[in-house]
C-alpha positions, 0 to 999 in steps of 0.5 A: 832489171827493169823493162818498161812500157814506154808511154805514147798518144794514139788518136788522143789516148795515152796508151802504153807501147807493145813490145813491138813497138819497144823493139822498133825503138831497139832497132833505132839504137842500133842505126844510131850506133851505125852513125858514130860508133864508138868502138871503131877498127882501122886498117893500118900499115902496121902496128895495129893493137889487135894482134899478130897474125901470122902467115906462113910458107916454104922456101927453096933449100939453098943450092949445093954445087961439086965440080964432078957429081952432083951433091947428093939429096942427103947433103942438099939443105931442105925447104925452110919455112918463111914466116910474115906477120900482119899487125894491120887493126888498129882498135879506138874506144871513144865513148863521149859524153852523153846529155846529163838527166835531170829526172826528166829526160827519159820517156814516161810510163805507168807504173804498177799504181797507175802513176806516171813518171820518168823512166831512169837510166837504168830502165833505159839501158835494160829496156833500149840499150842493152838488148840493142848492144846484145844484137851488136854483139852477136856473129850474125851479119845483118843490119841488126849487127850495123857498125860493127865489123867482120872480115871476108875475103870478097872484094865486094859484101852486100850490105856492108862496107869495106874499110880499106882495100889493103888486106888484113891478112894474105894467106900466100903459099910457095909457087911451085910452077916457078921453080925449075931445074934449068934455072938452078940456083933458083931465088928460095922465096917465090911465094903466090898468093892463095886469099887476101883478107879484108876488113868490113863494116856493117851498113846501117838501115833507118828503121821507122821509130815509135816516138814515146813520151816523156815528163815536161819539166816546166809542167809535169805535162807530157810531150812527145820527143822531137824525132831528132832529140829523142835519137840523139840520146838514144844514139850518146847512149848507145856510143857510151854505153859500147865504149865504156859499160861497167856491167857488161855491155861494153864492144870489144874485138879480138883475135882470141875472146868471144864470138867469130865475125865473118871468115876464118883467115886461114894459113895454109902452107905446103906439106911436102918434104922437098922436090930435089933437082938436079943441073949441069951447068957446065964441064965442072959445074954439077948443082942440087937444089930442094925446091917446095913441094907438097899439098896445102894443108892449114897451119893456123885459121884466124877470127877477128872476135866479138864479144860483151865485157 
């Protein structure tokens, strides 16, 4: 690993950066990053390539009738669970193709003999890229996470950006207010809504930049970047980097490897054994029904995941 000190003008002397300066260069890896990600999430109707979730809840037993007493609790079928899958993140990996380096592309510094050249990739990518990727990557939700992605339950996230506003996953219990004796035999399935879940990405602020030098080709001579120029690279790099690192840092989600991004999306589904009721709807017309009932309790708890491979 070779972290260097990237060369700079300062009132006309040639003067090596700090390792502040250095981490405002990290920042702006980071906004570029924000500007064209290359491992991108989508919320789609189905059939996303993350995974399955499932959301789970009880429905109503059927009903039993007896044409002179009511059926019995023993003989009344039982609340049945009802299962419904959420497949709505889709995952693209789309690296690019960054500017090749002819051996002076890359800023320059002073080595140990007091020789200056060009920093190669791999001094770019243990210097700039990589500890950039390493903010990416981590569970935190700042700008210094910008253009990647978390899940949160609000409508509305400071500082971040919703991607859809179809929820990822909806956690929904039965609704036990809406079943009733007198309506016997009453719809199984009357569910209600506890959380709606939505995908969100994280906005991006421009930080100020120091610009470094870097080796002329025609001369050998040094020149600061353009400002444009210089986060180009930096921005190609950090996209390639992300999509399709070979030794480490590539960005990756899941539901199942690595750290958790923004709120469990939990399943919850009610406990109880079922509430059996009675109804006579006529002279021979006796009629039971189980009907859910019970406290919440959490079946399952999901977290969309970051990680480094």
């Amino acid at each position: 690993m070779a972290v260097r000190k990237p060369l700079y003008y300062d009132a006309g002397d040639l003067k090596e950066m700090t390792t502040a300066m250095v981490d405002t260069i990290i920042d702006q890896c980071v906004y570029q990053y924000s500007l064209d990600t290359s491992v991108t999430l989508e919320v789609v109707s189905s059939g996303g390539n993350l995974g399955v979730l499932t959301d789970t809840r009880q429905q109503a037993g059927a009903m039993l009738t007896h044409a002179s007493t009511f059926p019995s609790e023993a003989t009344t079928p039982e609340p049945s669970t009802v299962t419904i899958n959420y497949d709505k993140i889709q995952q693209t990996v789309v690296g690019g193709s960054p500017t090749s380096d002819s051996g002076f592309l890359w800023p320059a510094y002073k080595t140990s003999a007091d020789e200056i050249q060009a920093m190669t990739l791999q001094d770019v990518k243990d210097t700039f890229i990589h500890p950039a990727i390493n903010l990416l990557s981590l569970a935190a939700l700042t700008s210094s996470q910008a253009g990647t992605y978390h899940i949160n339950s609000s409508t509305s996230v400071s500082g971040s950006t919703r991607v859809s506003a179809t929820p990822v996953f909806i956690n929904t219990q039965a609704d036990t207010s809406a079943y009733s004796a007198g309506d016997i035999p009453e719809d199984l399935d009357q569910p209600t809504t506890v959380t709606s879940y939505y995908l969100y990405k994280i906005d991006g602020v421009s930080p100020s930049t120091n610009i470094p030098l870097y080796i002329r080709s025609a001369d050998d001579d040094l020149q600061s970047y353009t400002d444009t120029n210089f986060k180009t690279y930096l921005k190609e790099w950090m996209k390639k980097t992300a999509a399709d690192s070979s030794d480490g840092f590539k960005i990756a989600y899941s539901y199942t490897i690595g750290l958790n991004r923004g709120s469990g999306m939990a399943d919850t589904i009610l406990t109880g054994s079922g509430d059996y009721q009675t109804f006579k709807a006529g002279e021979d017309d006796y009629r039971a029904q189980e009907f859910p009932n019970g406290t919440p309790s959490t079946a399952n708890t999901w977290f969309l995941k970051i990680s480094k491979l």
